[in-house]
Structure formats: structure tokens, C-alpha cells
Residue, then its C-alpha position, 0 to 999 in steps of 0.5 A: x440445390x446448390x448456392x453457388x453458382x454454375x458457371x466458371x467466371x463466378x466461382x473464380x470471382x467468389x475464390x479470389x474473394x474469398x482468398x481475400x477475406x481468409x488473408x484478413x482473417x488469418x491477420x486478424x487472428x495473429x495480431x489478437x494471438x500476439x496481443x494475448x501472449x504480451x498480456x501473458x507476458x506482461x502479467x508473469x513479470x512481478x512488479x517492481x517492489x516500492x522503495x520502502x519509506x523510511x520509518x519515521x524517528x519515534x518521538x522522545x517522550x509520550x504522554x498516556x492519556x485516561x480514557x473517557x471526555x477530559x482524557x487527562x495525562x495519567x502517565x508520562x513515558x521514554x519514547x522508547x518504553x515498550x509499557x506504552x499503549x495506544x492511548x500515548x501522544x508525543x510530547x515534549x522534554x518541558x511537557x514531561x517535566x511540567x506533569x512529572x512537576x504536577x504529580x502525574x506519574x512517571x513509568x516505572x518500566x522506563x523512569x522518564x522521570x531520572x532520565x530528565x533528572x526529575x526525582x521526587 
């Protein structure tokens, strides 16, 4: 038993239907391939880099702090001093010399005390 029909009028109505329909579907299939080749395409060209940001100025003279609640100075460093460690604040020229005054110690890698001409 078959479930198409007999007669010549309806078998051509359900193949122009039909034509119809295999049109819609091929146009259907070309936009999703050309969608999935612009994702391939998309994805195989490498970002563009960013700019890099410049590295900020490094501070002219650091302060190392104790560890504990006060953290009170402990030494005074050059910005540049590679003996610093992660416990190490910015500071000024006049803060450097008012602790050098008060006895803290200075660095004796990187003597911030005889390049501020601060000698005891």
C-alpha cells in the first residue's frame, strides 16, 4: 500500500511541492555552511596583541617594614636596590633621611645613606 497518491494531477502537485521545499533546504544548508566557514575563519586569525602599558617609573627610595601589628621601618633602601623585599613601601628623599636621622639602618648593598650624603 502506497502513500502517495494515484492519479497524475497529485503526483505533480506534491513534486512542484517538494521542488519547492529541496530549494529552501539547499539555501538553508549554504547559509549555515558559510556561517561555520566565517567561525573557522574568524578563529584561525590571532588576535591582535595590546599595546603593552608601560612599566610604571620605579620609586627613588623604599622603606622595609617588620612584620607583625606596628610593622615599624627596619630599613631604608635606593629604589633601585635589588636586597628589597615584598615588605618595601615608596618613600620619599626627606622620609629616608628622617629615619636614617632616627637610627634606622640604611642598606648595605645599596648605601641610600652616602647617596643622600647622610653619613653617620
Amino acid at each position: 500500500m502506497s502513500v502517495l497518491p494515484p492519479d497524475l494531477p497529485r503526483l505533480r502537485t506534491l513534486v512542484t511541492y517538494l521542488r519547492g521545499e529541496l530549494s529552501r533546504m539547499e539555501q538553508a544548508l549554504a547559509a549555515a555552511e558559510g556561517r561555520k566557514a566565517a567561525t573557522v575563519r574568524k578563529q584561525a586569525q590571532p588576535a591582535p596583541e595590546p599595546e603593552p602599558e608601560p612599566e610604571p617609573e620605579p620609586p627613588a627610595w623604599l622603606v622595609e617594614r617588620g612584620i607583625g601589628v606596628g610593622r615599624l621601618p627596619v630599613r631604608a633602601h635606593a629604589g633601585d636596590c635589588w636586597d628589597t623585599r615584598s615588605r618595601c613601601a615608596p618613600a620619599s628623599a626627606d622620609q629616608i633621611r628622617a629615619l636614617l636621622a632616627q637610627g634606622i639602618p640604611a642598606c648595605p648593598h645599596c648605601r641610600p645613606d652616602t647617596a643622600l650624603g647622610v653619613l653617620e
